[in-house]
C-alpha positions in Angstrom: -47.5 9.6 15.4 -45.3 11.1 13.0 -43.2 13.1 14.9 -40.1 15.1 13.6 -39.6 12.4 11.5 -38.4 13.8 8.2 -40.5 12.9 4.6 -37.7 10.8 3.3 -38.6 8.1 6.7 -39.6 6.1 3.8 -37.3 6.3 1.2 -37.0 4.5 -2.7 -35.8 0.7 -1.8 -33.6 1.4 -5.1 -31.3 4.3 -3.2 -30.7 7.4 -5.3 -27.0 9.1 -4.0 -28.7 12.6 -5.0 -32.3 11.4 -3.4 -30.5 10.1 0.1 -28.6 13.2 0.5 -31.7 15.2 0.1 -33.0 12.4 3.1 -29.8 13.3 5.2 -30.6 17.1 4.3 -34.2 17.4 5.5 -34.7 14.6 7.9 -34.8 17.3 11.1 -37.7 19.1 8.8 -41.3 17.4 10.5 -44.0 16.5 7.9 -46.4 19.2 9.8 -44.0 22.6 8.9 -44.4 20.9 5.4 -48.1 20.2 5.5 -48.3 24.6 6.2 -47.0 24.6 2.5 -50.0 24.6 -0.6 -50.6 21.8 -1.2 -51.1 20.8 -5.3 -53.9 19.0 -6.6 -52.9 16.7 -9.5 -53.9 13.7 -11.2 -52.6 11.7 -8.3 -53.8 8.2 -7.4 -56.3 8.5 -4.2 -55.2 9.5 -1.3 -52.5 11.0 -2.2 -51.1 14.9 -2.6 -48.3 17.0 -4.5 -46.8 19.3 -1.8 -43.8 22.3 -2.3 -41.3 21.5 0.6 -41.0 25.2 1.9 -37.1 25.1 2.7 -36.0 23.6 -0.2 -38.6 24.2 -2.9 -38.8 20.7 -4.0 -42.0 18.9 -5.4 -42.8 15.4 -3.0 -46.0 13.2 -2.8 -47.7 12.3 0.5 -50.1 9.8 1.6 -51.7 11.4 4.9 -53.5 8.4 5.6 -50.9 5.5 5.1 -48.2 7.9 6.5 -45.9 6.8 3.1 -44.0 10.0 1.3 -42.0 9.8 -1.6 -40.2 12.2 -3.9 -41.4 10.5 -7.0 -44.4 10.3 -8.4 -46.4 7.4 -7.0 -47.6 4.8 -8.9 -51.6 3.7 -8.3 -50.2 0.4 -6.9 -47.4 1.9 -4.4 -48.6 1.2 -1.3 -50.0 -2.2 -1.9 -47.0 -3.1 -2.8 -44.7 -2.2 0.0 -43.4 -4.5 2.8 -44.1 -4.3 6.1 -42.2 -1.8 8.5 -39.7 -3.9 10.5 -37.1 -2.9 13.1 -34.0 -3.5 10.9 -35.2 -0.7 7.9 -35.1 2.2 11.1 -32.5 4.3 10.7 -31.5 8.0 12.7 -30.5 11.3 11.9 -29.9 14.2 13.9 -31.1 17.9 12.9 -29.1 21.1 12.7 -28.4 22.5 15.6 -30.6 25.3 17.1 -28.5 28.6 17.8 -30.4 29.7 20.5 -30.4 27.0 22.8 -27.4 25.3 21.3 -29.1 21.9 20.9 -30.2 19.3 18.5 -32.6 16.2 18.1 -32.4 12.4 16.9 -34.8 11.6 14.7 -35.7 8.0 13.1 -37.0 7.0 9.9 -37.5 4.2 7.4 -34.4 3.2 5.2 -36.6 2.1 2.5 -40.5 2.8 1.6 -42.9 0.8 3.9 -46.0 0.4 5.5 -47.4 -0.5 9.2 -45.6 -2.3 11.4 -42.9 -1.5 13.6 -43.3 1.9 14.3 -40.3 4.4 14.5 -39.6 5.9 18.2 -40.2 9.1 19.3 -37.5 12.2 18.6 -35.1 12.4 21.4 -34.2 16.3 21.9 -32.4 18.9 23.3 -29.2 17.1 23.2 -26.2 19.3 23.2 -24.4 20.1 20.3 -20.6 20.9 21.4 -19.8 17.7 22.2 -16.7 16.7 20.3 -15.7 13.1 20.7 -11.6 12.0 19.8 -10.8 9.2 18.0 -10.9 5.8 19.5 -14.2 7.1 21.3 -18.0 7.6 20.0 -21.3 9.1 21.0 -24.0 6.5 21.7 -27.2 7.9 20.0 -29.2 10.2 22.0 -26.7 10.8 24.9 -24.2 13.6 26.0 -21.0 11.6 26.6 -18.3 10.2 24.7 -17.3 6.7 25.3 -13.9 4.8 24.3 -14.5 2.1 21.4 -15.1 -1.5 22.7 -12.4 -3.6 22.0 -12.4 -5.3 18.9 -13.5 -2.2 17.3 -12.6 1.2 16.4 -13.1 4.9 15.2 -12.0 7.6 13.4 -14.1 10.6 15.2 -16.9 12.3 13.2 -16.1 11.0 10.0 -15.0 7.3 7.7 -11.6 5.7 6.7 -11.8 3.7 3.7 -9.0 0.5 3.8 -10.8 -2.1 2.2 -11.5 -1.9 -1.5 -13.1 -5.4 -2.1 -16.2 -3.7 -3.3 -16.6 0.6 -3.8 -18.1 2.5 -0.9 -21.9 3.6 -1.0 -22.2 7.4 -2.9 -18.7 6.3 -4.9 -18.8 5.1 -8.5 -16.3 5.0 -11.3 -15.9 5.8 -15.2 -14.1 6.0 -18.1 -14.6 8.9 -20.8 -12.6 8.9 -24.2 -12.3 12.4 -25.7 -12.6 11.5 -29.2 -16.0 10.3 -30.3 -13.7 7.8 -32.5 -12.2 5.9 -29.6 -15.4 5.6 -27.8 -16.0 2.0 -29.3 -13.2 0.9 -27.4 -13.1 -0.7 -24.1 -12.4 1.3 -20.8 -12.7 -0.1 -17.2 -12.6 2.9 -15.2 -11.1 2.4 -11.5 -10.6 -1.4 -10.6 -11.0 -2.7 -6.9 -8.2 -4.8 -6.1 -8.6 -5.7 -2.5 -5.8 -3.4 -0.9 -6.0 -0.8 -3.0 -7.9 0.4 -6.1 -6.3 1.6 -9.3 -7.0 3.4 -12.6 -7.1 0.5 -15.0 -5.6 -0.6 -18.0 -4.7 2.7 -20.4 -1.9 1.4 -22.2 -2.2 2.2 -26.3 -5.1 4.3 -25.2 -5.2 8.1 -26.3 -7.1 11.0 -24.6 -8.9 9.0 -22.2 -9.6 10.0 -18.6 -10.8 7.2 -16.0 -12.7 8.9 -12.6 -13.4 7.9 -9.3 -15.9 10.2 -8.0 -17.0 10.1 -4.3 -20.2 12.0 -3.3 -19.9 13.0 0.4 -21.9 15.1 3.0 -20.1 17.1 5.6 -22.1 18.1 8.9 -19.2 20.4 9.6 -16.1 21.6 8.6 -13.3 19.0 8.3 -10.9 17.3 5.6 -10.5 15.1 2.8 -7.2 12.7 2.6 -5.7 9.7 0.5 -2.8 7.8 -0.3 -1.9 7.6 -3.9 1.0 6.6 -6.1 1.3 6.5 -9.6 3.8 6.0 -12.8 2.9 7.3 -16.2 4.6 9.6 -18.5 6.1 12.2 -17.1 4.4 15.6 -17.5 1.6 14.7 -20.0 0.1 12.1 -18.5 -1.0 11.3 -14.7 -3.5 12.2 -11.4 -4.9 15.5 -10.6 -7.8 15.5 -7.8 -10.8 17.7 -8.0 -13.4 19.1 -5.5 -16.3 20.3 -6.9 -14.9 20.6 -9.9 -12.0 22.8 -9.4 -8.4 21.3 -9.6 -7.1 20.9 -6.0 -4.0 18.7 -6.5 -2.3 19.4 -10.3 -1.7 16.2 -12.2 1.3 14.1 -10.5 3.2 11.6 -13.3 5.4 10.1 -10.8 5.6 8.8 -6.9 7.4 5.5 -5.9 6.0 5.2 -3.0 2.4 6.0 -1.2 2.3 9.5 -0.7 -0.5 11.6 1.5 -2.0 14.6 0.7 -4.6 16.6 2.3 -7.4 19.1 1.5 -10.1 21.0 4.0 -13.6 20.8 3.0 -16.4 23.2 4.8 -19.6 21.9 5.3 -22.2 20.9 3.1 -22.2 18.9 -0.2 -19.4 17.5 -2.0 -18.1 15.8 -5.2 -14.7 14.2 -5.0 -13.1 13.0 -8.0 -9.4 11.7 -8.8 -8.6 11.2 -12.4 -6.2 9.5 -14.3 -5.4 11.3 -17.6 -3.6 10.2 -20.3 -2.9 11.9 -23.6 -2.6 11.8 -27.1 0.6 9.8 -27.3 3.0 7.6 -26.3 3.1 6.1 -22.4 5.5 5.3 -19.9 5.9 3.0 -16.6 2.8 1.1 -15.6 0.5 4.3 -16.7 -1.4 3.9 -13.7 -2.3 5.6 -10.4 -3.3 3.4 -7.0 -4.7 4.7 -4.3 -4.6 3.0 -0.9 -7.3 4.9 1.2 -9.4 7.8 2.0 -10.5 9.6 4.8 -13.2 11.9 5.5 -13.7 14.2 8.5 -16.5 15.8 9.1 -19.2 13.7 7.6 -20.9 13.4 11.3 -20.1 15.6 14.5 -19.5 12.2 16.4 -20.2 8.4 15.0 -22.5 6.8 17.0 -20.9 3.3 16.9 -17.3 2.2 16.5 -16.8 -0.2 13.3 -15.8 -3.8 14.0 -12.1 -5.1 13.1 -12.2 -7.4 10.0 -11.1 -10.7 10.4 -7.6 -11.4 10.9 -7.1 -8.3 13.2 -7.6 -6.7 16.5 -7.8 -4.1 18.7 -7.7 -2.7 22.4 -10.1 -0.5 24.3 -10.0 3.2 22.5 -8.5 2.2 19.3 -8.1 4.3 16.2 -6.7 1.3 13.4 -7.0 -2.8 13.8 -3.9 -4.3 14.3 -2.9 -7.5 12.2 -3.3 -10.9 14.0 0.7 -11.7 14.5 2.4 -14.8 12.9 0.8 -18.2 13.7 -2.4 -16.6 15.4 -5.7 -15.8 13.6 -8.7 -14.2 14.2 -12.2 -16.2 12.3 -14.7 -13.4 12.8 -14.8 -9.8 12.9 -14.9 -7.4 15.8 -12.5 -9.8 17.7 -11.0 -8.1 21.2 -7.9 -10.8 20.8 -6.3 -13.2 18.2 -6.4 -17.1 18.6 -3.2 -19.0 18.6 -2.4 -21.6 15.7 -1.4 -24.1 18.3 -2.5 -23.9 21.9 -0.4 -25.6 24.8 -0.9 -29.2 24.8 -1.4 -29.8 21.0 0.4 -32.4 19.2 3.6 -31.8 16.9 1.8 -34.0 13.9 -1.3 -31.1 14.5 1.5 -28.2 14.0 0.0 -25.1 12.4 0.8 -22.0 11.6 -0.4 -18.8 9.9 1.0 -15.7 8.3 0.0 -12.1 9.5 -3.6 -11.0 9.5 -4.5 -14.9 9.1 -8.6 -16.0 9.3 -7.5 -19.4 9.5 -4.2 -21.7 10.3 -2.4 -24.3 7.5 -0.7 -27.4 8.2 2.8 -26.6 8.4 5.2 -28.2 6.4 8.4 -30.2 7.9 11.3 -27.7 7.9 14.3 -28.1 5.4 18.1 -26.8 4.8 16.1 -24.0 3.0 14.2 -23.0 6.3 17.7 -22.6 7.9 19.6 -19.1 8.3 23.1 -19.6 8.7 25.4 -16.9 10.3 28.6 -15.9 11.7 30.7 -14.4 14.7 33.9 -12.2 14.1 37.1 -13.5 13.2 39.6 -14.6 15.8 42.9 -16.1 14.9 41.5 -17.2 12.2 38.0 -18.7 12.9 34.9 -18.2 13.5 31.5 -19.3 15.2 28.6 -20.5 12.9 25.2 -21.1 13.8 22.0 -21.9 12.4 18.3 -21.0 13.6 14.9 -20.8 11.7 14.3 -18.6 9.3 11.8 -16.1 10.6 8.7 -16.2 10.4 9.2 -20.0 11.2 6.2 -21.4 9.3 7.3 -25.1 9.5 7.8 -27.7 11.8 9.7 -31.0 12.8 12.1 -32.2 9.9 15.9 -30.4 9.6 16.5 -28.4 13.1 19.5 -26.3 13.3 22.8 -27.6 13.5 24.7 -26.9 16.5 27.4 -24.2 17.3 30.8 -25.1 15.4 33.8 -23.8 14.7 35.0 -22.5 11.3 37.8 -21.0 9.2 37.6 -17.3 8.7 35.2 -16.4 5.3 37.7 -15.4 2.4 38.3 -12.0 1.2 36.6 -10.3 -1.3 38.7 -10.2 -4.9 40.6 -6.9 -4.2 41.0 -7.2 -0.4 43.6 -9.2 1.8 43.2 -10.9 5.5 44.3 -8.4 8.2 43.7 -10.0 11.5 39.9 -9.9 12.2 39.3 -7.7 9.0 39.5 -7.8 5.5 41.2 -5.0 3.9 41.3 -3.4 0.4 44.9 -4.3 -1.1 47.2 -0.6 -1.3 47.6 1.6 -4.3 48.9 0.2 -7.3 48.2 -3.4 -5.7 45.3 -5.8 -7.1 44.3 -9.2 -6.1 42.2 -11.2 -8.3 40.5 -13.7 -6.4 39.5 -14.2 -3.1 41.5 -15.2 -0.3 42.5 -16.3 3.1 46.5 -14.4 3.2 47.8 -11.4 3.9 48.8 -8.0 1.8 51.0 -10.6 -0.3 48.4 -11.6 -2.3 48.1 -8.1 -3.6 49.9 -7.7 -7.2 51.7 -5.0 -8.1 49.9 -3.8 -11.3 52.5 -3.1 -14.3 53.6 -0.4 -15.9 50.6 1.1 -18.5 48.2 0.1 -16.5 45.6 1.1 -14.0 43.8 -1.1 -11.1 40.3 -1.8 -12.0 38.2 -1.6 -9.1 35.3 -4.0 -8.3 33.3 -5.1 -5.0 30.7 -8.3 -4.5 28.1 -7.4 -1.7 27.6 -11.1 -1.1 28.9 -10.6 2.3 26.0 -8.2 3.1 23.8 -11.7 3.4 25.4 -12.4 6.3 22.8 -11.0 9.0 25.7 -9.7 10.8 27.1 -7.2 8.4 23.2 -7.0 6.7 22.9 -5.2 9.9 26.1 -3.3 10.1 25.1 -1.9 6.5 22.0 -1.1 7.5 23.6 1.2 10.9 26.2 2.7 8.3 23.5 3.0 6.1 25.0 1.8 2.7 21.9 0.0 2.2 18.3 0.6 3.1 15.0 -1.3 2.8 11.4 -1.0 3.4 8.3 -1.6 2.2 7.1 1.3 0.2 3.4 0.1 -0.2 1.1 -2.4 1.2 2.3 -4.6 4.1 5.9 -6.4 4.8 5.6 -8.8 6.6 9.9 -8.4 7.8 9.5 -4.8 7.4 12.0 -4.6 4.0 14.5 -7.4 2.8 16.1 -10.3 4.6 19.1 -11.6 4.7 19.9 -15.2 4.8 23.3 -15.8 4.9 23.7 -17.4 1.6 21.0 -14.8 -0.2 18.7 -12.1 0.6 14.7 -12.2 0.0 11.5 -10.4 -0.4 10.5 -12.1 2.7 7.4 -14.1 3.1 3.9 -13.6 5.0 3.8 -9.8 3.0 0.4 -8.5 1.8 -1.1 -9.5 -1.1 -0.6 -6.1 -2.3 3.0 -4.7 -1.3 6.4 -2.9 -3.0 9.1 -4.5 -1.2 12.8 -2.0 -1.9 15.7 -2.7 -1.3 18.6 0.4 -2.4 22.4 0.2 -2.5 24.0 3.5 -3.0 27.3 3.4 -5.0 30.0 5.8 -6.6 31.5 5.3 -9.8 35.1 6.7 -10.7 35.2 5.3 -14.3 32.4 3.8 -16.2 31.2 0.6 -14.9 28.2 -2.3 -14.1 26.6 -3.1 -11.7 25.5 -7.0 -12.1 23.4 -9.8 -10.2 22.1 -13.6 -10.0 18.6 -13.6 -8.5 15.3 -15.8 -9.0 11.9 -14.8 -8.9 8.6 -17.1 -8.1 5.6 -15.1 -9.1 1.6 -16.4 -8.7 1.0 -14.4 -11.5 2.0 -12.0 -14.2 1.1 -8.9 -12.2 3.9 -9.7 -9.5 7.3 -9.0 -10.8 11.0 -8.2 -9.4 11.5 -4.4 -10.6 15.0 -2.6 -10.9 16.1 0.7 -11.2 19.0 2.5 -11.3 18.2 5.5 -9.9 14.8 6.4 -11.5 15.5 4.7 -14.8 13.6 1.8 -14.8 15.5 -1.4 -16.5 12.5 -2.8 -18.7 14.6 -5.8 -19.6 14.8 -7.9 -16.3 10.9 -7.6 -16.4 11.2 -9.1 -19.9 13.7 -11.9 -18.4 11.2 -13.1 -15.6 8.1 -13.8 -18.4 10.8 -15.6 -20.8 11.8 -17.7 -18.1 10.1 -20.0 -15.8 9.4 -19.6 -11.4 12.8 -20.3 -9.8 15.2 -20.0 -12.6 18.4 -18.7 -11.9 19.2 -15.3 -14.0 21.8 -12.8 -14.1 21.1 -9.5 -15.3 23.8 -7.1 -15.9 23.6 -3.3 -17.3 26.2 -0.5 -17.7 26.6 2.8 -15.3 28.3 6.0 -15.8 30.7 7.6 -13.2 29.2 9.6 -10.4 27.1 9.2 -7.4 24.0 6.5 -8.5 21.4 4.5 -6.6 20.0 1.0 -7.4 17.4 -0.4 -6.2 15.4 -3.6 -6.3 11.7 -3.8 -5.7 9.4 -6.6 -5.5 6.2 -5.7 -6.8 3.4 -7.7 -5.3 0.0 -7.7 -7.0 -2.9 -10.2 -6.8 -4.5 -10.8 -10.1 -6.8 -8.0 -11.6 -10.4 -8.6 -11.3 -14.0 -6.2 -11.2 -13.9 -7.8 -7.4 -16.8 -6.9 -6.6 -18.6 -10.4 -5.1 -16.7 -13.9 -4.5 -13.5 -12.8 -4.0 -11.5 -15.2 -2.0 -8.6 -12.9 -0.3 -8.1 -15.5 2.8 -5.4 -17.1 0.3 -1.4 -16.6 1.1 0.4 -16.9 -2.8 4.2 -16.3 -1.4 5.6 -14.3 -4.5 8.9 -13.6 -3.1 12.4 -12.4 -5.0 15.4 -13.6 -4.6 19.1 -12.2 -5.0 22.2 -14.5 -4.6 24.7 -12.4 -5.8 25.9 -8.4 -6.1 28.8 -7.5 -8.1 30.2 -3.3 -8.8 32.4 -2.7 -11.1 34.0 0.3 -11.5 35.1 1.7 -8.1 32.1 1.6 -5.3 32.9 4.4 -2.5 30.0 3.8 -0.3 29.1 6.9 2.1 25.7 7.3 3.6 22.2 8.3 2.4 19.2 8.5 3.7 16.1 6.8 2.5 12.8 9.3 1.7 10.1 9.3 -0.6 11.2 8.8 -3.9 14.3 7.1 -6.0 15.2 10.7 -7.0 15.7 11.6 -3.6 18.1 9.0 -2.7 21.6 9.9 -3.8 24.4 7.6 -3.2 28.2 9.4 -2.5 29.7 12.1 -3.8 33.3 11.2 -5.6 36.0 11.8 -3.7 38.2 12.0 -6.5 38.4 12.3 -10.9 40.1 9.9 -13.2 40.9 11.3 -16.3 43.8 10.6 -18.8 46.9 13.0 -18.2 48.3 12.1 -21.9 48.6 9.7 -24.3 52.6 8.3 -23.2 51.8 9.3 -19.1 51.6 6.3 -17.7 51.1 5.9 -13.9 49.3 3.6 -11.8 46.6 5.5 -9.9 46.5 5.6 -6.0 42.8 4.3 -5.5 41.7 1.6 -3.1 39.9 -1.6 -3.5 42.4 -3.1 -6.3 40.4 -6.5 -8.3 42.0 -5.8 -12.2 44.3 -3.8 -14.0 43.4 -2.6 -17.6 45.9 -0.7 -20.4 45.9 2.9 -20.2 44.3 2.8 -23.3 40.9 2.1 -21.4 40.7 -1.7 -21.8 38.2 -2.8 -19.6 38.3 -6.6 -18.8 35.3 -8.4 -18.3 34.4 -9.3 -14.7 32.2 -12.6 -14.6 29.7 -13.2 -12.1 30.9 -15.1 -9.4 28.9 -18.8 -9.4 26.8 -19.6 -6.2 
């Protein structure tokens, strides 16, 4: 018995994206309202007839007796030819709802042409059609209720959530089209999967090219379209725009640091998504590349009938909407798991220590700690000393080996060049003082600067690696971090007492920022010592001051080997500026589509040992958002500009490190050593 079961039961083992839509379209048609159409007598091997579908006016082919349709001609051979029906190749559908009694059916077919065997079961009907189910629940097929997601899996509602871009979805495909029938020789990749997150591929010293990613989706009802994207190409000529069905929805976007979302409502029916990167005639700027992180579609079912599993290395709770990542030193093997395993359950031994990073399959031997594994750090100053103590660095992914030192008792840290000791505090020396280096004493160790000259003003932030005042920067936000893409493992930066880092245990995909916000009263620098350990050329330490991007420390890191110790130093004018450090994470490019092994942890990580202003730093607050350009620093409190060529005067300004001649002199500053 054929039932309602639509023609395309049995469709082409080789899936056609138009040719399964057409499936999902008809599927509540039956073969009988079909069979009332003419049939066509052709040429056709035996037992087999040309028919007009009467809804949609298409031609399709029909054996009666074998109960095998196709929308292609059949060759003499087909049905010999085809495998045997089995349970796996059933698939369902339901139709569109009927107005009048406000209900609907599940039908079944065949996900690929076959013959005999198991045979499909019957429709289920009159199931009602205004049942909405929220996210975290689903509808099982052929039922009336909503039900929560089991744990260990998840939903969205009526529709998909693409994360994962180790290979493209089904009905999404990729290309690359040069506009000049010149260039078309040359090579073009289209999008690339990179595991995380798929990008536009490699345009540099390419002209009038435009690389698409086109998604061809089917809506059931009204609902949305939205993604995460960034991108960095030449501003105004070249970048993303995103089409639906052709016409422009989002305008082409050059620029965004960090992900951004945008959203767009789609009604019903069919749909052709495409985002495309487009680059122009000439010239090219940044990375000339767009990424985007994921997309989400609403509406492409009025419920789904089965939450999707957690991949390995995450979780999730009764009624969940997103997987969670399996925390430090636990891991999860399989997917769909309700819980993750710990790396070292009560009663192992200390030589079997393990541990893993987040969203682990599997746990590694961990190494013995060292000095490096230790964060020092400090209590206030009280007549003149201080508490120091040591724990793990967190994550703690070793074991055994160094263990923190105990509590002890230490002299008071020295003062910044330009401050003096004031009881607990370190203060900046008065006008028309300066103090060279640092110290332990009081306000006498601020000079008097002479006559023709004018107090240079300079500040280290190696203080701020203390995880004390890293903190107490944070609250009066002078600095900020995060992670602008990807995954962070420590949610932004680290300090360490001695340094800051990256952090470890971060995706294998992630932009980790840190931002300083400083004011300049005359023209000065900003300088730095910092190392970088990169697992390949993709991962790089990026800085910016404020969305000027300084090419040449990139250019440092590939002259110089993992772990070398560089400074890098560059010039700012006065006035209210932003830098900011970012560790650009990237796994090595690849077409990804089969073999890739992302179960594997390379720790790219930055490091900075040393931050040195010159030329007056007035921190005040600013507030992190979505891009560098929207991150001022302060505002100057007041101008320094020459009253005359035989005025002399010593300015009233704070923070004191060098004089210089009135003639603008400006001494150099060297880096302190670490």
């Amino acid at each position: 018995m054929l039932a309602t079961v639509g023609l395309l039961s049995v469709v082409a083992a080789a899936r056609n994206p138009v040719n399964d839509k057409l499936r999902r379209h008809r599927a509540h048609n039956s073969h009988a309202q079909r069979l009332r159409s003419q049939a066509i007598e052709l040429d056709l091997p035996e037992k087999w007839k040309k028919y007009m579908d009467p809804n949609t006016h298409s031609d399709y082919y029909y054996n009666q007796e074998d109960k095998v349709g196709t929308w292609q001609v059949p060759p003499p051979d087909l049905v010999a030819s085809l495998p045997e029906c089995k349970a796996d190749m059933i698939r369902t559908s339901y139709t569109h709802c009927v107005s009048k009694s406000s209900s609907r059916a599940l039908t079944y077919f065949y996900g690929q042409l076959c013959k005999g065997g198991t045979p499909l079961p019957p429709a289920v009907t009159d199931i009602p059609c205004n049942i909405t189910c929220s996210p975290g629940q689903y509808l099982p097929l052929g039922t009336a209720m909503c039900r929560s997601c089991e744990p260990g899996t998840y939903s969205v509602g009526g529709g998909v959530r693409i994360l994962s871009w180790e290979k493209f979805p089904e009905d999404m495909s990729t290309k690359c089209d040069f506009q000049l029938e010149a260039d078309q020789s040359e090579g073009c990749t289209g999008w690339i999967l990179n595991g995380t997150v798929v990008h536009s591929g490699d345009q540099r010293g390419k002209r009038l090219v435009d690389s698409t990613l086109r998604y061809e989706v089917e809506l059931v009802r009204s609902g949305f379209v939205s993604f995460e994207y960034k991108v960095d190409a030449e501003r105004r000529w070249d970048g993303l725009y995103f089409t639906v069905d052709g016409e422009v929805a989002m305008e082409m976007t050059s620029y965004e640091f960090q992900f951004t979302e945008m959203r767009f409502p789609l009604p019903a029916g069919f749909h052709t998504l495409e985002w495309v990167y487009h680059k122009d005639v000439a010239y090219e700027m940044g990375q000339d590349r767009a990424w985007i992180q994921s997309i989400q579609i609403d509406g492409t079912l009025d419920n789904t009938a089965m939450c999707s599993k957690c991949p390995w290395g995450h979780y999730s709770e009764t009624g969940a909407t997103e997987c969670l990542k399996c925390a430090v030193n636990t891991y999860s093997n399989v997917a769909g798991s309700a819980h993750c395993n710990p790396c070292n359950p009560e009663g192992a031994q200390d030589s079997a220590f393990k541990f893993a990073l987040p969203g682990a399959k599997s746990c590694k031997a961990a190494p013995k700690c060292t000095a490096n594994d230790m964060v020092r750090s400090y209590s206030e100053c009280k007549n003149s000393e201080r508490t120091q103590s040591e724990a793990y660095n967190q994550p703690q992914i070793c074991h055994g080996g160094v263990h923190p030192a105990p509590e002890k008792q230490v002299k008071c840290a020295l003062c910044d060049p330009g401050m003096y000791r004031k009881g607990k505090d370190c203060e900046w020396c008065p006008a028309g003082k300066f103090n060279p280096i640092s110290t332990h004493k009081g306000v006498s160790a601020c000079k008097t600067c002479p006559k023709g000259s004018v107090a240079k003003k300079v500040k280290w932030y190696d203080n701020a690696f203390a995880q004390r005042d890293f903190q107490k920067y944070l609250n009066e936000k002078r600095i900020a971090t995060g992670c602008a893409n990807g995954f962070c493992a420590q949610g932004g930066w680290r300090a360490l007492g001695q340094r800051m880092d990256s952090g470890i245990g971060n995706g294998q995909v992630a932009d980790i920022w840190l931002s300083l916000g400083m004011n300049l009263e005359t023209w000065g620098a900003i300088s730095f010592n910092f190392s970088m350990h990169a697992s390949n050329m993709e991962s790089r330490l990026e800085f910016y001051v404020d969305e000027e991007r300084m090419w040449d420390i990139e250019s440092m890191q590939a002259m110089n080997p993992n772990d070398a110790l560089l400074t890098f130093k560059t010039p700012v004018p006065p006035g209210a500026h932003l830098a900011t450090w970012v560790l650009h994470k990237e796994r090595g490019y690849s077409w990804m589509e089969d073999g890739v092994e992302i179960d594997t942890h390379d720790e790219d990580i930055a490091t900075i040992q040393s931050i040195l202003v010159e030329g007056v730093e007035v921190p005040r607050p600013f507030r992190p958002a979505r891009s560098l350009s929207d991150l001022p620093g302060a505002s100057l409190t007041r101008s320094f500009r020459c009253q005359g060529w035989r005025r002399y005067q010593v300015l009233p300004l704070p923070s004191r490190v060098h004089c210089c001649s009135w003639r603008f002199y400006v001494p150099s500053v060297p880096t302190r050593a670490v």
